[in-house]
N, C-alpha and C positions, 0 to 999 in steps of 0.2 A: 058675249064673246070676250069680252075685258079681262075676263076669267084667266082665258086660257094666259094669256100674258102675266099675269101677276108673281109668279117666280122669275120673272126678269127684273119686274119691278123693284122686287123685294134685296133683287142680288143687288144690282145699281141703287138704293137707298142710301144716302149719306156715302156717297164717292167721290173722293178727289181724284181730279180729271188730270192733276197738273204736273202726276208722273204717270205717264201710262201705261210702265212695266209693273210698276208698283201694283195700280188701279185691274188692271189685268188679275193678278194673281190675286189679288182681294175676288175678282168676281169668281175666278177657277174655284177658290176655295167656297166660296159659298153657292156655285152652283156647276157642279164639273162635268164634262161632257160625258162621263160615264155610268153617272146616279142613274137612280130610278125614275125622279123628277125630273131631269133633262131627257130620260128616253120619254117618257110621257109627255113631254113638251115638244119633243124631236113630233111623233105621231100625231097630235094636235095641230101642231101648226102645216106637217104635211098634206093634213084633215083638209083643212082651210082653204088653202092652197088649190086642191083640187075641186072644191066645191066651189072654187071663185069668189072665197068673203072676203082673202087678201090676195094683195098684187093680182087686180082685177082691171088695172086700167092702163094703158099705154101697150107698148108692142117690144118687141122682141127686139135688142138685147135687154131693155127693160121695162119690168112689166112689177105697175106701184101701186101701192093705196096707204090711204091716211085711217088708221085704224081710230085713234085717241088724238086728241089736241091736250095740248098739257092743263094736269087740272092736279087736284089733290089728291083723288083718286089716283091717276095714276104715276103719285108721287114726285109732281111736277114735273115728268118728260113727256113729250110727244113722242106716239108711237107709230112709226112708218115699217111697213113690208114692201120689199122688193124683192122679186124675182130677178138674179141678173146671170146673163153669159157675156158683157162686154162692155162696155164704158157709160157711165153715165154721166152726169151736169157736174162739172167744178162747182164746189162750194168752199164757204169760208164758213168754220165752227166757233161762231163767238162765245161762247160756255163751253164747248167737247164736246163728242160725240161717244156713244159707248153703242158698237156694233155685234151681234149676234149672228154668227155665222154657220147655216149648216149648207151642206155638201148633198146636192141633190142630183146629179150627173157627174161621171165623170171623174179629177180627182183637182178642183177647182182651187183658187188662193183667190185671194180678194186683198189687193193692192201689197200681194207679195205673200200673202200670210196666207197658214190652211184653215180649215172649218175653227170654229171657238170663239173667242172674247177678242174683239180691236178696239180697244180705246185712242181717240185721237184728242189731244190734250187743247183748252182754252185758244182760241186763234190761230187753229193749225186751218189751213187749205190742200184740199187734194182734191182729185179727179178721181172718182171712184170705179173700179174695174175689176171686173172678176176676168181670169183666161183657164184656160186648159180645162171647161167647164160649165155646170151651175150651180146658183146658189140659192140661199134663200136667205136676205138678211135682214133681222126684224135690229133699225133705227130706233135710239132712244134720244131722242136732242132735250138737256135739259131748257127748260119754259119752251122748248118747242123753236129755241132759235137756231136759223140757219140762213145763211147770205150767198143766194145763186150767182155763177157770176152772169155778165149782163153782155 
Protein backbone atom coordinates (compact mmCIF):
# COMPACT_ATOMS: atom_id res chain seq x y z
CA UNK A 1 0.00 0.00 0.00
CA UNK A 2 3.18 2.29 0.55
CA UNK A 3 2.90 2.50 -3.05
CA UNK A 4 0.05 4.34 -3.55
CA UNK A 5 1.62 7.32 -1.47
CA UNK A 6 4.92 7.64 -2.90
CA UNK A 7 4.14 10.79 -5.32
CA UNK A 8 3.35 12.52 -2.09
CA UNK A 9 6.52 11.37 -0.86
CA UNK A 10 8.45 12.37 -3.66
CA UNK A 11 6.61 16.08 -3.91
CA UNK A 12 7.45 16.65 0.00
CA UNK A 13 11.20 15.42 -0.45
CA UNK A 14 13.75 18.07 0.65
CA UNK A 15 10.95 20.76 1.67
CA UNK A 16 11.43 23.79 3.69
CA UNK A 17 8.43 24.05 5.98
CA UNK A 18 9.67 27.53 7.21
CA UNK A 19 7.63 29.54 4.45
CA UNK A 20 4.56 27.77 3.82
CA UNK A 21 3.39 29.87 0.77
CA UNK A 22 6.73 29.31 -0.65
CA UNK A 23 6.62 25.27 0.39
CA UNK A 24 3.00 25.11 -0.98
CA UNK A 25 3.86 26.22 -4.45
CA UNK A 26 7.10 23.99 -4.58
CA UNK A 27 4.56 20.97 -3.86
CA UNK A 28 1.74 22.59 -6.71
CA UNK A 29 4.56 22.47 -8.92
CA UNK A 30 5.71 19.21 -8.62
CA UNK A 31 2.46 17.56 -8.03
CA UNK A 32 -0.65 19.73 -9.17
CA UNK A 33 -4.10 18.95 -8.63
CA UNK A 34 -4.79 18.49 -12.30
CA UNK A 35 -1.97 15.98 -13.70
CA UNK A 36 -2.62 12.60 -14.44
CA UNK A 37 -0.68 11.52 -11.19
CA UNK A 38 -2.70 13.42 -8.90
CA UNK A 39 -5.99 12.06 -10.77
CA UNK A 40 -4.65 8.63 -10.23
CA UNK A 41 -3.64 9.28 -6.68
CA UNK A 42 -7.24 11.15 -6.27
CA UNK A 43 -8.82 7.24 -7.40
CA UNK A 44 -6.44 5.31 -5.21
CA UNK A 45 -6.51 6.67 -2.20
CA UNK A 46 -10.63 6.95 -2.82
CA UNK A 47 -9.93 3.00 -3.48
CA UNK A 48 -8.65 2.74 0.13
CA UNK A 49 -10.78 4.75 1.70
CA UNK A 50 -13.64 2.73 0.82
CA UNK A 51 -12.15 -0.61 1.30
CA UNK A 52 -11.43 0.50 4.91
CA UNK A 53 -7.27 0.13 4.56
CA UNK A 54 -7.33 4.09 5.56
CA UNK A 55 -9.10 6.23 8.12
CA UNK A 56 -10.50 2.88 9.44
CA UNK A 57 -10.52 3.85 13.07
CA UNK A 58 -12.28 6.24 15.19
CA UNK A 59 -15.85 7.79 14.26
CA UNK A 60 -17.36 10.51 12.77
CA UNK A 61 -16.39 13.76 12.55
CA UNK A 62 -13.14 11.81 12.38
CA UNK A 63 -12.20 8.82 11.21
CA UNK A 64 -7.84 7.92 11.16
CA UNK A 65 -5.21 5.52 10.63
CA UNK A 66 -1.52 5.46 10.70
CA UNK A 67 -0.53 4.21 7.37
CA UNK A 68 3.72 4.61 7.77
CA UNK A 69 5.72 5.64 10.84
CA UNK A 70 8.66 7.66 9.54
CA UNK A 71 11.25 5.56 8.07
CA UNK A 72 13.54 6.06 4.93
CA UNK A 73 11.25 4.58 2.92
CA UNK A 74 9.11 6.98 3.36
CA UNK A 75 11.39 9.69 3.14
CA UNK A 76 11.25 10.37 6.82
CA UNK A 77 7.58 11.53 7.28
CA UNK A 78 4.88 9.69 9.02
CA UNK A 79 2.00 9.08 6.93
CA UNK A 80 -1.48 9.67 8.58
CA UNK A 81 -5.22 9.38 6.63
CA UNK A 82 -7.97 11.07 7.96
CA UNK A 83 -11.35 11.24 6.94
CA UNK A 84 -12.88 14.56 8.47
CA UNK A 85 -16.35 16.63 8.52
CA UNK A 86 -15.31 18.69 11.78
CA UNK A 87 -12.79 19.28 14.43
CA UNK A 88 -10.31 17.22 15.53
CA UNK A 89 -7.33 17.27 18.51
CA UNK A 90 -5.10 20.47 18.79
CA UNK A 91 -1.69 19.80 18.11
CA UNK A 92 1.48 21.50 18.16
CA UNK A 93 3.96 20.72 14.74
CA UNK A 94 7.51 20.74 16.08
CA UNK A 95 9.12 20.09 12.33
CA UNK A 96 5.66 21.21 10.06
CA UNK A 97 3.16 19.57 8.86
CA UNK A 98 2.57 19.18 5.08
CA UNK A 99 -1.19 18.26 4.39
CA UNK A 100 -2.87 16.85 1.37
CA UNK A 101 -6.26 17.78 0.86
CA UNK A 102 -9.09 16.26 -1.26
CA UNK A 103 -12.81 17.20 -1.33
CA UNK A 104 -14.91 14.24 -0.89
CA UNK A 105 -18.50 15.67 -0.12
CA UNK A 106 -19.70 18.69 -0.43
CA UNK A 107 -17.54 21.86 -1.15
CA UNK A 108 -15.30 21.50 2.22
CA UNK A 109 -12.04 23.97 3.34
CA UNK A 110 -9.94 22.55 5.99
CA UNK A 111 -8.84 25.33 8.39
CA UNK A 112 -10.09 27.97 5.82
CA UNK A 113 -8.42 26.53 2.88
CA UNK A 114 -10.00 24.43 -0.22
CA UNK A 115 -8.99 20.91 -1.49
CA UNK A 116 -4.71 20.86 -2.35
CA UNK A 117 -1.46 21.50 -0.47
CA UNK A 118 -1.54 23.07 3.50
CA UNK A 119 1.63 23.41 4.78
CA UNK A 120 1.98 24.41 8.46
CA UNK A 121 5.35 25.78 9.19
CA UNK A 122 7.99 24.49 12.34
CA UNK A 123 6.00 25.10 15.67
CA UNK A 124 2.83 26.26 14.25
CA UNK A 125 -0.40 24.87 16.53
CA UNK A 126 -3.89 24.54 15.24
CA UNK A 127 -7.00 22.82 15.84
CA UNK A 128 -7.69 21.07 12.67
CA UNK A 129 -11.20 21.26 11.03
CA UNK A 130 -12.83 20.80 7.99
CA UNK A 131 -16.74 22.56 7.50
CA UNK A 132 -19.10 23.03 4.74
CA UNK A 133 -18.14 19.23 4.09
CA UNK A 134 -15.62 16.12 3.61
CA UNK A 135 -12.31 15.51 3.34
CA UNK A 136 -9.80 13.16 3.00
CA UNK A 137 -6.38 14.27 4.23
CA UNK A 138 -3.36 12.13 3.93
CA UNK A 139 -0.71 13.79 7.00
CA UNK A 140 2.86 13.94 6.41
CA UNK A 141 4.69 14.93 9.90
CA UNK A 142 8.19 15.04 9.19
CA UNK A 143 10.16 11.97 11.78
CA UNK A 144 6.64 11.49 12.48
CA UNK A 145 6.47 14.43 15.12
CA UNK A 146 3.43 15.68 16.54
CA UNK A 147 2.53 17.11 20.34
CA UNK A 148 -1.45 16.50 21.14
CA UNK A 149 -2.55 18.94 23.44
CA UNK A 150 -3.11 17.19 26.83
Amino acid sequence: MLETFQPLIDAARNLDLSDPGQAEKVLTERLGPDGTVATELREALVRLLREERIADRGSSPVRWSRVAKATPATGGFSIDAVQMSGSGPGHRHPRGEIDYCLALEGSPTFDGRGPGWVVLPPDSHHVPTVADGTMLIIYLLPEGEIEFDT
